[in-house]
Each structure stands twice: as C-alpha cells, then as structure tokens.
C-alpha positions as CSV (number, residue, x, y, z in Angstrom):
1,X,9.3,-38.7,24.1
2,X,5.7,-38.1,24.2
3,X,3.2,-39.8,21.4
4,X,3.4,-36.1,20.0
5,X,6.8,-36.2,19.5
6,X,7.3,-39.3,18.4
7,X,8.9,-40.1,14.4
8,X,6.1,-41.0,12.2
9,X,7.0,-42.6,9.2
10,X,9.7,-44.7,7.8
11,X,11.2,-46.7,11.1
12,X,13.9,-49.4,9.6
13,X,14.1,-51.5,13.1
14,X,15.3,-49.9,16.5
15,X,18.3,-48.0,15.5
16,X,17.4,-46.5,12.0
17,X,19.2,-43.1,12.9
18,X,22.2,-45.2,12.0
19,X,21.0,-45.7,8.5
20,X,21.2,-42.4,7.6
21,X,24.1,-40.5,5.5
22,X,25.0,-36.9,6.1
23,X,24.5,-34.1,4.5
24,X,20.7,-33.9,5.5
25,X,18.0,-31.7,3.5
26,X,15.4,-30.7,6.1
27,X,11.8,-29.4,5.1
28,X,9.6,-27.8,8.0
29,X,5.9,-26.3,7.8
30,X,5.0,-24.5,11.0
31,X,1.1,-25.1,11.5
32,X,-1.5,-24.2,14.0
33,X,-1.4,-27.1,16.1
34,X,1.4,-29.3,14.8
35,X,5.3,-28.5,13.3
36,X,6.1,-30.8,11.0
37,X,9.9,-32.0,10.0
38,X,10.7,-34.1,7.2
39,X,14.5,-35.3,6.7
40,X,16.2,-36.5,3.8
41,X,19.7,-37.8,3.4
42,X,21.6,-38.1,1.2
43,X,21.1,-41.7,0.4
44,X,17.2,-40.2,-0.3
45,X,15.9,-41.7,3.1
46,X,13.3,-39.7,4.5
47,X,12.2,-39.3,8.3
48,X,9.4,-37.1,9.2
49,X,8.8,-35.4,12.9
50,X,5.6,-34.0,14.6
51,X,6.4,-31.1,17.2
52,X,3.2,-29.3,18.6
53,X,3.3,-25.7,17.4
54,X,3.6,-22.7,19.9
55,X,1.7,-20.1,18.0
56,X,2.8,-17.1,20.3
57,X,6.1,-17.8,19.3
58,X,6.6,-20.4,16.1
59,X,10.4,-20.6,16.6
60,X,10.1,-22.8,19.6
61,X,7.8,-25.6,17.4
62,X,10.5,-25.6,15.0
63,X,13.6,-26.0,17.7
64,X,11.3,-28.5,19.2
65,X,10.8,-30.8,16.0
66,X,14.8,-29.6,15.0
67,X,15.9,-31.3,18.9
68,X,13.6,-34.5,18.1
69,X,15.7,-34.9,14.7
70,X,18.6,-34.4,17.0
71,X,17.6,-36.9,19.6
72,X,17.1,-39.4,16.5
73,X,19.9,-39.2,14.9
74,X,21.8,-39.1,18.6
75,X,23.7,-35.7,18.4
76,X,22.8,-32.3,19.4
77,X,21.0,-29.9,17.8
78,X,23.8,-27.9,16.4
79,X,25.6,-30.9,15.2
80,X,22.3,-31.9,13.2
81,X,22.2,-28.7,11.7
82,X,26.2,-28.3,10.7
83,X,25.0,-31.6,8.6
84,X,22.5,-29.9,7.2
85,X,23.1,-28.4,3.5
86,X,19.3,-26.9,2.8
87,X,16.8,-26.0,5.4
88,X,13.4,-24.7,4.2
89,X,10.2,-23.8,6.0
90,X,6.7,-22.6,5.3
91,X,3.9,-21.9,7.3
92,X,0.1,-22.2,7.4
93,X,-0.4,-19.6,9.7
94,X,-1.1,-16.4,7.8
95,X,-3.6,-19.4,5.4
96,X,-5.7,-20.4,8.8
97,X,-5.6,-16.5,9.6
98,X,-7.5,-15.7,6.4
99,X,-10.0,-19.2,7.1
100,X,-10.8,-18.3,10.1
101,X,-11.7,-14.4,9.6
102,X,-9.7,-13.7,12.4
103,X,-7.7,-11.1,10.2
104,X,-6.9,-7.5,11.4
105,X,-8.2,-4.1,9.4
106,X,-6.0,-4.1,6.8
107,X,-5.5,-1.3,5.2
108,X,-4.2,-0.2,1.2
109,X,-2.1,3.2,1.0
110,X,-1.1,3.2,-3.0
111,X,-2.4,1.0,-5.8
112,X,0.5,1.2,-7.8
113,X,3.0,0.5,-5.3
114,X,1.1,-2.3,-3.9
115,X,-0.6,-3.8,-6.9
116,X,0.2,-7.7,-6.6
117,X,-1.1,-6.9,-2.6
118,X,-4.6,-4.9,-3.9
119,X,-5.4,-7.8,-6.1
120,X,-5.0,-10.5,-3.0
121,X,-6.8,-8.8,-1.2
122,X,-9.7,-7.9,-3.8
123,X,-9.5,-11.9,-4.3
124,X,-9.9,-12.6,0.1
125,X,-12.8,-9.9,-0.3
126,X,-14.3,-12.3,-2.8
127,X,-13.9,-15.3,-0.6
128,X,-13.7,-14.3,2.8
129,X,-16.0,-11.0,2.9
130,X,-15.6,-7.4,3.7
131,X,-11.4,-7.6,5.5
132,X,-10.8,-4.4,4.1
133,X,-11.6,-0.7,4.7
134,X,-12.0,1.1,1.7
135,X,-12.6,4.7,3.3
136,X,-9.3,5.9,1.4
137,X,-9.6,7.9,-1.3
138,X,-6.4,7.1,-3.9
C-alpha cells in the first residue's frame, strides 16, 4: 500500500481487521481527487479508506477503496461485500462541476415538467452566473 491508500483512522494495534464483526455497513463519497470509504460493523467500529478518484471513470475509485477494505479485513473483494448489508455512495462531482463553472449549456424544454430543475437552476444563475440559455420561448 501506498500513503494514499493507507487506513486513516481508528487502528486498534497491528491486526485490527480482526476486531471487526460482520455484517458491515459501508458509506462511500466519490470526490475529485480522493474516494473515501468509511466501514462500520456491527459492533459500531468504524474504519475509514482513502482511494484516489479516477474522474474519467468514478467506478474504478470506488473498487479501488472497496479492494483496500478487502485487503484489511484479509478477504477478497466479493467476500467483503457478501458481508455487507447496506452500501451507500454520494458524490461531489456534479457540486465541484457547478464551483468551478466548468458546466455545459444547459438547456430547459418545459417549466411545468421540470419545475424542481427550473428553480435549481434559477438558484446556480444567482450564484454561479449566466449557465443557462434562455433563447426558448415556453
């Protein structure tokens, strides 16, 4: 393992992987630069993993933190998973997107079908500028 990929919180001596209890609740954000993992079992232990992100493809950051868990806990990735009762993931991808103006032309086809969509992006016009061409007539 590289310093990247390296468990960052909660070590309990050299071997804590066998301190943990089965089934495993596993929470993972997909960010720009890092994928973060953070493991609970069922005892309420928690163990957290740091993956770089790949953000042509965001899968592989997320295999890539699920194998470190894996490694950790000294089984493969599937068995680490079968273990697994509830897997969630979020990213801060489409959020950096909208910070860093690096959005595509978006574009709004009908208000009323679309409503919750027209107000966010009203709201992003208000932060972030002009995203929006509003050449359409409705």
């Amino acid at each position: 393992m590289t310093a990247l990929d390296h468990l960052i919180c909660n070590e309990n001596g050299a071997d804590g992987s066998s301190m943990l209890v089965a089934p495993y609740r596993v929470g993972v954000d997909v960010g720009g630069t890092f994928t973060d993992l953070v493991l609970v079992d069922a005892r309420g232990e928690v163990r957290a993993f740091k993956s770089p992100s790949v953000p042509a493809n965001p899968t592989k950051g997320v295999l890539a933190a699920v194998e470190l868990a894996a490694q950790y806990l000294k089984g493969s990735p599937k068995t680490f998973l079968t273990n697994t009762n509830l897997f969630v993931h979020g990213s801060t991808i489409a959020t950096n997107t909208l910070l860093e103006k690096k959005v595509p032309r978006l574009d709004c086809w009908s208000r009323k079908v679309f409503a919750t969509r027209w107000k966010f992006v009203v709201q992003s016009e208000r932060i972030f500028g002009t995203i929006v061409d509003h050449s359409h007539k409705f």
